[in-house]
PDB file as gemmi writes it, atoms N, CA and C in Angstrom:
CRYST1    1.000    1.000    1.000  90.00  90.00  90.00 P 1                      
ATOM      1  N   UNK A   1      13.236  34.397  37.835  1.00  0.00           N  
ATOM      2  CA  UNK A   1      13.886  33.385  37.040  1.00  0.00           C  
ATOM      3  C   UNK A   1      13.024  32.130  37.004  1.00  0.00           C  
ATOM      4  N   UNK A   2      12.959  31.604  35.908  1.00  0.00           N  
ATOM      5  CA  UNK A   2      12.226  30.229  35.756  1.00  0.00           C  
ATOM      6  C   UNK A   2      13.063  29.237  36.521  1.00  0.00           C  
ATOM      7  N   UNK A   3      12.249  28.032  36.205  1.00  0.00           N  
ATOM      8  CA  UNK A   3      12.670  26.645  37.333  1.00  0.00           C  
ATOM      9  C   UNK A   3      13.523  25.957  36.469  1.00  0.00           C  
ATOM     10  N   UNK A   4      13.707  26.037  34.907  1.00  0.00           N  
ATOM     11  CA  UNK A   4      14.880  25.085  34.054  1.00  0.00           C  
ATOM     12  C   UNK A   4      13.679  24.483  33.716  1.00  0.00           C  
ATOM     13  N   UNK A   5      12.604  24.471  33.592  1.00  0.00           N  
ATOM     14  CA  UNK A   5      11.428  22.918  33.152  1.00  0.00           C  
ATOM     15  C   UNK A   5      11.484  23.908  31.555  1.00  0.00           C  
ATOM     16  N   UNK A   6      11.703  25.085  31.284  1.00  0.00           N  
ATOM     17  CA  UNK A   6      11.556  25.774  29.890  1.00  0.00           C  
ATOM     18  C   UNK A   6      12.365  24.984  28.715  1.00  0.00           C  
ATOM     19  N   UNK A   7      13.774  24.718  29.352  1.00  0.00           N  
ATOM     20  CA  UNK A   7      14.459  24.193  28.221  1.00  0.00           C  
ATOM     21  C   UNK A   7      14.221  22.645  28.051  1.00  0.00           C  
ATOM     22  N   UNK A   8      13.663  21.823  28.938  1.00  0.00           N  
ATOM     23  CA  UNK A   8      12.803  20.513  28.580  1.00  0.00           C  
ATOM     24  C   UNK A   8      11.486  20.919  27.516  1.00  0.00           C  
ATOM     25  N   UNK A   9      10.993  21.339  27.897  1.00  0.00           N  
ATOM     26  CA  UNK A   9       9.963  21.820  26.940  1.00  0.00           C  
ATOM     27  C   UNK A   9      10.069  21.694  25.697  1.00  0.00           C  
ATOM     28  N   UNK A  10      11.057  22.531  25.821  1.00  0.00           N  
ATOM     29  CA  UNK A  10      11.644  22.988  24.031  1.00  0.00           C  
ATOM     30  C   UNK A  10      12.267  21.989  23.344  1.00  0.00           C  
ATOM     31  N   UNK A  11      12.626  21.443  24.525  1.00  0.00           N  
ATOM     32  CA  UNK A  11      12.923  19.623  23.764  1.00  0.00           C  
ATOM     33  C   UNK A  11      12.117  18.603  23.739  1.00  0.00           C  
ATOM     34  N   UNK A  12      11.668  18.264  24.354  1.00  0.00           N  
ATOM     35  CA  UNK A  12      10.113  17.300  24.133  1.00  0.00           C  
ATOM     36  C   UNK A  12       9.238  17.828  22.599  1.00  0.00           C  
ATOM     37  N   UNK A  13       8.874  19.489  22.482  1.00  0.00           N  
ATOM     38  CA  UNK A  13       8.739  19.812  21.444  1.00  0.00           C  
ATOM     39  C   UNK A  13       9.258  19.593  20.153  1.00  0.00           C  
ATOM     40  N   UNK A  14      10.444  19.230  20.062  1.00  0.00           N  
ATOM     41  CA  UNK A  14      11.892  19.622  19.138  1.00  0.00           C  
ATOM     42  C   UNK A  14      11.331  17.924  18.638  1.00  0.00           C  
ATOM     43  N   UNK A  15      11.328  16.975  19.992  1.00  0.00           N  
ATOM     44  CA  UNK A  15      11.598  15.020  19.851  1.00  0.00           C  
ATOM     45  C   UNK A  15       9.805  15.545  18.989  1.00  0.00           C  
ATOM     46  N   UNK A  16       8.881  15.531  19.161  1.00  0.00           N  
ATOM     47  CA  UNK A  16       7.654  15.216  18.686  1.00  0.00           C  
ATOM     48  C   UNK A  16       7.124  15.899  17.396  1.00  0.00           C  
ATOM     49  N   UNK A  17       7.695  17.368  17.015  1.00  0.00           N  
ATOM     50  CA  UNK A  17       7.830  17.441  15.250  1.00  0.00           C  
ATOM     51  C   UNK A  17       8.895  17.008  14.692  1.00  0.00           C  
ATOM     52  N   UNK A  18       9.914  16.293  15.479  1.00  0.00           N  
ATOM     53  CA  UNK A  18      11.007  15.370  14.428  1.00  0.00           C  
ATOM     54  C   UNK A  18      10.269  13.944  14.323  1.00  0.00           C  
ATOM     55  N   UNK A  19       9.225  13.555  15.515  1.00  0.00           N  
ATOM     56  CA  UNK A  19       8.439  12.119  15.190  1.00  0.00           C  
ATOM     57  C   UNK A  19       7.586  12.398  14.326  1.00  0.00           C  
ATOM     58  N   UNK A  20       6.476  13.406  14.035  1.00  0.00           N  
ATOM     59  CA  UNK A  20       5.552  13.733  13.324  1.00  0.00           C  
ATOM     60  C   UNK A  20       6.112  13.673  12.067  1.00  0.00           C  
ATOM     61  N   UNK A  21       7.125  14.691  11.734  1.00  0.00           N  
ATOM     62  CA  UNK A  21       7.913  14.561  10.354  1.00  0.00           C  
ATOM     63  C   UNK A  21       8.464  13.296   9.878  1.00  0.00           C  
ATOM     64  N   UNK A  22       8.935  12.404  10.699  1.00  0.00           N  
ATOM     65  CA  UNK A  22       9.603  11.225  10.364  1.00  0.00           C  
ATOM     66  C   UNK A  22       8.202   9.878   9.767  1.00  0.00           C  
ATOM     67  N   UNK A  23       7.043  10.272  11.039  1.00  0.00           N  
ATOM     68  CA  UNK A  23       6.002   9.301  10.420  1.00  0.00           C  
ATOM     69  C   UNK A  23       5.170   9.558   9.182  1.00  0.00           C  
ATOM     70  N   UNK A  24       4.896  10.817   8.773  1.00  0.00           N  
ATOM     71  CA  UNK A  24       4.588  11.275   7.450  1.00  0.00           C  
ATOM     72  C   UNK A  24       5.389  11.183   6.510  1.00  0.00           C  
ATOM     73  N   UNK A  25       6.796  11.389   6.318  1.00  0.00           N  
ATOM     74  CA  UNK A  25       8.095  10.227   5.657  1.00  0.00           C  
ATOM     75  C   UNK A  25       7.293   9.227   5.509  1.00  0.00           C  
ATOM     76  N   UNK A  26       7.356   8.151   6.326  1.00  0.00           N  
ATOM     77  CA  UNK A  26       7.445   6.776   6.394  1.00  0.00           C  
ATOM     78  C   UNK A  26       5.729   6.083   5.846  1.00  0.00           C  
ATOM     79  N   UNK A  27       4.880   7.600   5.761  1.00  0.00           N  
ATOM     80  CA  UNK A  27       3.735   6.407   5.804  1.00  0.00           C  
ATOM     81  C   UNK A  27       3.841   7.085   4.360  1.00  0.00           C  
ATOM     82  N   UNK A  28       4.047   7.989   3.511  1.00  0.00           N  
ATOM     83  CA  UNK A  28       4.416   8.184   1.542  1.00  0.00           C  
ATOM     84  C   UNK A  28       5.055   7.430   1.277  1.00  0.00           C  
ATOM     85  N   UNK A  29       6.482   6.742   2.122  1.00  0.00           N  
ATOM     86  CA  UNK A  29       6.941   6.045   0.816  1.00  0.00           C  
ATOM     87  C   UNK A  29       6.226   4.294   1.339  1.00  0.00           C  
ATOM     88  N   UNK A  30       6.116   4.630   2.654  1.00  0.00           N  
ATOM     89  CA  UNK A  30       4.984   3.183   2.557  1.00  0.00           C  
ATOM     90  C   UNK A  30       3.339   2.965   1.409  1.00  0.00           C  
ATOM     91  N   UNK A  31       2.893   4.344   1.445  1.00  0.00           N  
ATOM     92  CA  UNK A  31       1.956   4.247   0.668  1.00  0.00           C  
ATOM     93  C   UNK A  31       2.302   4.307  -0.616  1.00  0.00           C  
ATOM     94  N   UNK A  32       3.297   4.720  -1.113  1.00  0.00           N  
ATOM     95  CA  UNK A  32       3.486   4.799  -2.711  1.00  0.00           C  
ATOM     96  C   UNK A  32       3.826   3.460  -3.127  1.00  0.00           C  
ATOM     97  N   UNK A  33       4.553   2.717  -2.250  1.00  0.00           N  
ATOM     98  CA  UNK A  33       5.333   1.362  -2.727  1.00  0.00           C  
ATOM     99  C   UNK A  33       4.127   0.495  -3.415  1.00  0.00           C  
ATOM    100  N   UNK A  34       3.436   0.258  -2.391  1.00  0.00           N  
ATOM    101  CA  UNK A  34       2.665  -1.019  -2.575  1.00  0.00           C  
ATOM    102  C   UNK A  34       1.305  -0.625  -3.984  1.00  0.00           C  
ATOM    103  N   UNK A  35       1.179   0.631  -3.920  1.00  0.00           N  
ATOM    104  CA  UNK A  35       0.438   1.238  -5.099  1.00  0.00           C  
ATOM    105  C   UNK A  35       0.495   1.170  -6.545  1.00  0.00           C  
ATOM    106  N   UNK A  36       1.930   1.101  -6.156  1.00  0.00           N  
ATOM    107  CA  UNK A  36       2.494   1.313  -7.957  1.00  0.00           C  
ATOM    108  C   UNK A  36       2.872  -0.567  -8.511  1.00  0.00           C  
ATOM    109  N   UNK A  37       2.573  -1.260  -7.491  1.00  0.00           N  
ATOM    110  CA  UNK A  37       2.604  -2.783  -7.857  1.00  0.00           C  
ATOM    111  C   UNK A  37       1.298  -3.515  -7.830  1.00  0.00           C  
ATOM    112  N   UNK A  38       0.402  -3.010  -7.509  1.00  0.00           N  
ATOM    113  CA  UNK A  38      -0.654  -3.876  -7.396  1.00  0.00           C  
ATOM    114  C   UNK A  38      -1.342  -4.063  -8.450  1.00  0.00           C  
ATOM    115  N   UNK A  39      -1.710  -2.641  -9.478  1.00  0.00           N  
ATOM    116  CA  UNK A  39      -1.914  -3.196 -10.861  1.00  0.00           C  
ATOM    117  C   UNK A  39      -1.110  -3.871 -11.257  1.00  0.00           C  
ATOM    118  N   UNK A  40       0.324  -3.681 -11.430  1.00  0.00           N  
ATOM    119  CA  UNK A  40       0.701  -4.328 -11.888  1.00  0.00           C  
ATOM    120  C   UNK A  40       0.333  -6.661 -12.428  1.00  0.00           C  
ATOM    121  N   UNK A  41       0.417  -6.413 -10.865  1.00  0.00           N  
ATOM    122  CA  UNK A  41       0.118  -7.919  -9.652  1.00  0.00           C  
ATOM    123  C   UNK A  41      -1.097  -8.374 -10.976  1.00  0.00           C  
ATOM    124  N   UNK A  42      -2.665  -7.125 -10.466  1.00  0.00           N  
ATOM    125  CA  UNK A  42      -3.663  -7.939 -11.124  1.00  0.00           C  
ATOM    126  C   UNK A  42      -3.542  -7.841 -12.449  1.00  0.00           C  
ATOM    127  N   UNK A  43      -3.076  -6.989 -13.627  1.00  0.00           N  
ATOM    128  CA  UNK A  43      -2.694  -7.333 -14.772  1.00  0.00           C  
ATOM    129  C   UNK A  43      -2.166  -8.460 -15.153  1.00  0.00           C  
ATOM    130  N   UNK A  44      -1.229  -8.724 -14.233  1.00  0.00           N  
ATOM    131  CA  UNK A  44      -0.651 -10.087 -14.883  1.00  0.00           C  
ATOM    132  C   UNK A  44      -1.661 -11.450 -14.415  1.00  0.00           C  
ATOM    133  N   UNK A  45      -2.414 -11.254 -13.052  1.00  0.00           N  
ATOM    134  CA  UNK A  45      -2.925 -12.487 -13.417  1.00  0.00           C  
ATOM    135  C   UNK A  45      -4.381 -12.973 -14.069  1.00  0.00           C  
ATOM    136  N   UNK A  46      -4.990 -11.351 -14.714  1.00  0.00           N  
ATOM    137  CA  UNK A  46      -5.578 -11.345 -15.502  1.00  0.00           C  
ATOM    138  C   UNK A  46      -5.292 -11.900 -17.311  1.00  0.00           C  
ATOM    139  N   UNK A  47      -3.984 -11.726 -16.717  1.00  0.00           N  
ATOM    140  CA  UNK A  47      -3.346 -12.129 -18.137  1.00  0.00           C  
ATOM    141  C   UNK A  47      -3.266 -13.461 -18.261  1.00  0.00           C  
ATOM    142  N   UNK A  48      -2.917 -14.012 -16.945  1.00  0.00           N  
ATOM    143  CA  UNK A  48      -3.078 -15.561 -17.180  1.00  0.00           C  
ATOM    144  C   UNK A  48      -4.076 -16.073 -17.033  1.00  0.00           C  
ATOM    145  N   UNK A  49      -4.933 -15.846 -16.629  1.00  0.00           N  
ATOM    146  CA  UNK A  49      -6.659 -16.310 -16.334  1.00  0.00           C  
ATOM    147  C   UNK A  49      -6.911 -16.421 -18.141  1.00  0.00           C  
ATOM    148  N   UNK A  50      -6.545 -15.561 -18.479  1.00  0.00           N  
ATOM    149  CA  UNK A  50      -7.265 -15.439 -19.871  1.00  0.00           C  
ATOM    150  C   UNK A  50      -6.562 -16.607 -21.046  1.00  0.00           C  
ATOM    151  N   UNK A  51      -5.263 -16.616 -20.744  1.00  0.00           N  
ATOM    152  CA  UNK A  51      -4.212 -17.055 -21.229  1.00  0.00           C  
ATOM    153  C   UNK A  51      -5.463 -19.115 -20.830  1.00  0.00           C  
ATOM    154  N   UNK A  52      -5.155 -19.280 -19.549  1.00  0.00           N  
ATOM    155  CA  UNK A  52      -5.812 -20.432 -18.752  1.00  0.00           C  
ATOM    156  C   UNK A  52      -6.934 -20.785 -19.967  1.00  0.00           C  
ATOM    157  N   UNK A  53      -7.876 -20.036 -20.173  1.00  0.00           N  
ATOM    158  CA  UNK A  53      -9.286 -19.815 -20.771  1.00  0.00           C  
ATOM    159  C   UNK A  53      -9.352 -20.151 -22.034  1.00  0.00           C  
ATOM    160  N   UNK A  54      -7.977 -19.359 -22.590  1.00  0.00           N  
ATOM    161  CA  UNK A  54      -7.866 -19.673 -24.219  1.00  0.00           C  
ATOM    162  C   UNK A  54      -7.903 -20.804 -24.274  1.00  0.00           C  
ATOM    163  N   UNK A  55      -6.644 -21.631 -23.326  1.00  0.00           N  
ATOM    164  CA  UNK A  55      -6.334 -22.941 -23.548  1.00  0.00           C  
ATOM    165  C   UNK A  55      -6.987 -23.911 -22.900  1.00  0.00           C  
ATOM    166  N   UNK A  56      -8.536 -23.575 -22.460  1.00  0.00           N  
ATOM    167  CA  UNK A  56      -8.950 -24.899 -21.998  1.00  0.00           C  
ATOM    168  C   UNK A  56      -9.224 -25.441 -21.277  1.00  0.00           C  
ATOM    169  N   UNK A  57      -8.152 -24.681 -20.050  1.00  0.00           N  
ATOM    170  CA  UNK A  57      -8.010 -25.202 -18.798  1.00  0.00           C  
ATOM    171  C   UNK A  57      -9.087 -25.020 -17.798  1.00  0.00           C  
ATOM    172  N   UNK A  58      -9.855 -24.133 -17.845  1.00  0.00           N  
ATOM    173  CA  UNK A  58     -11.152 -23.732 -17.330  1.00  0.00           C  
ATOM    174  C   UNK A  58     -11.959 -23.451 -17.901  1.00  0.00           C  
ATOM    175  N   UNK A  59     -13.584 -23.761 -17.343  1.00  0.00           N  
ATOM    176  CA  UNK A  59     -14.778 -23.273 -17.989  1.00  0.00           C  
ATOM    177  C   UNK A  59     -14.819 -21.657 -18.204  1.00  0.00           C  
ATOM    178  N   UNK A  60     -16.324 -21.070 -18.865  1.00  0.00           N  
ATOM    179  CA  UNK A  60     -16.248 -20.390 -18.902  1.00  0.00           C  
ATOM    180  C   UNK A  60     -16.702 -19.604 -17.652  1.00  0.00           C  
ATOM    181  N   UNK A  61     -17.676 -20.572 -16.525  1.00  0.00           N  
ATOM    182  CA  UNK A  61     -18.122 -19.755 -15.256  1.00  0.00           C  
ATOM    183  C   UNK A  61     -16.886 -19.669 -14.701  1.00  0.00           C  
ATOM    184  N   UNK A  62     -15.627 -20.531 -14.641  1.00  0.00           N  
ATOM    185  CA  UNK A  62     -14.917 -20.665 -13.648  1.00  0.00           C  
ATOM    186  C   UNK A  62     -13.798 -19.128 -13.599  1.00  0.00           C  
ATOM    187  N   UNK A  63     -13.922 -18.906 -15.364  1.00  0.00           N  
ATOM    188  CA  UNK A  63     -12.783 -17.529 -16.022  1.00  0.00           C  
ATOM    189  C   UNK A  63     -13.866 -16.441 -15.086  1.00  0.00           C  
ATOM    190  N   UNK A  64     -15.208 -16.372 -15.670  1.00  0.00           N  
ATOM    191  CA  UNK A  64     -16.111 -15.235 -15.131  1.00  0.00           C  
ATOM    192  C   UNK A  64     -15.947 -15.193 -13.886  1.00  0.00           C  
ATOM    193  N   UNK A  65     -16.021 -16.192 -13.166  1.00  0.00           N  
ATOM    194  CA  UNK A  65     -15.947 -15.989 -11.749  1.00  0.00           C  
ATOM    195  C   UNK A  65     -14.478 -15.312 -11.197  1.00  0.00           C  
ATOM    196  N   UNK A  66     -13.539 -16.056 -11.524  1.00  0.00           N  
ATOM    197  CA  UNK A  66     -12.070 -15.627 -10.914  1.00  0.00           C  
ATOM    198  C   UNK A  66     -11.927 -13.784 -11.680  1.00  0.00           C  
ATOM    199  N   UNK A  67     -12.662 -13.996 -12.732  1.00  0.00           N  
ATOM    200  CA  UNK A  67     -12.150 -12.548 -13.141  1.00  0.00           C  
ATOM    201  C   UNK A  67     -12.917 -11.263 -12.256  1.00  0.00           C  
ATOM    202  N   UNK A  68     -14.283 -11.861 -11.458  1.00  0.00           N  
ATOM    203  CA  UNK A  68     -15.210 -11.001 -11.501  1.00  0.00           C  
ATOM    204  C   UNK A  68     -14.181 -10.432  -9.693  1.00  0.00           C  
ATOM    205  N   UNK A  69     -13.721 -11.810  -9.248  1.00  0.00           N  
ATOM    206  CA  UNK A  69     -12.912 -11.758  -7.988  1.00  0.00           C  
ATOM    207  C   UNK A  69     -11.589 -10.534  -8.057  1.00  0.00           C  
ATOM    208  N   UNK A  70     -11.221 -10.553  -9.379  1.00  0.00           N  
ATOM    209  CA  UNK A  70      -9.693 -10.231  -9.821  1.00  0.00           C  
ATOM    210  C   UNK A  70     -10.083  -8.549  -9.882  1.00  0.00           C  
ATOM    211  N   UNK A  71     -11.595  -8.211 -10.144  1.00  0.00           N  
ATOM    212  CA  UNK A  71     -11.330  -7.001 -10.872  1.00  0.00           C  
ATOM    213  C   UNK A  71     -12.079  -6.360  -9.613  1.00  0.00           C  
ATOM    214  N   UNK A  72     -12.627  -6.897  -8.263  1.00  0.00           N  
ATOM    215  CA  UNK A  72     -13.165  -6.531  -6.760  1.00  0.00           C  
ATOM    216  C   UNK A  72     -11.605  -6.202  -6.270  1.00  0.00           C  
ATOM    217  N   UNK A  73     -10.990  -5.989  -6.603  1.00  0.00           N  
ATOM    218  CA  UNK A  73      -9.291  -5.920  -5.949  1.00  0.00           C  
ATOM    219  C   UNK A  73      -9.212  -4.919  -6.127  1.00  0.00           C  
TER     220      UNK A  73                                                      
END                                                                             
């Protein structure tokens, strides 16, 4: 007869593919979130850089520069 350490086993096993499963969960919908907004993010403030540019508000090194920053993202 075994010593009883078998049915710990099988539970320590049981706790560490319910952690494995739970952190592969958590790191898709962590990775999908922030993915599907970040174009978004630099679209728009490409949109206003340009918007800025039309009207004046900055040179033209200052648009080239912030854009050249905007599109390293």
């Amino acid at each position: 007869m075994g010593s009883g350490v078998g049915w710990m086993g099988g539970g320590v096993m049981l706790l560490l593919w319910a952690a494995l499963i739970a952190s592969a969960c958590w790191l898709v919908i962590r990775a999908a979130s922030p993915a599907r907004l970040v174009p978004v993010r630099v679209d728009r403030a490409r949109d206003l850089l340009a918007e800025r540019y039309a009207r004046g508000e900055i040179s033209t090194e200052e648009y080239l520069d912030r854009l050249t920053y905007l599109t390293s993202r």
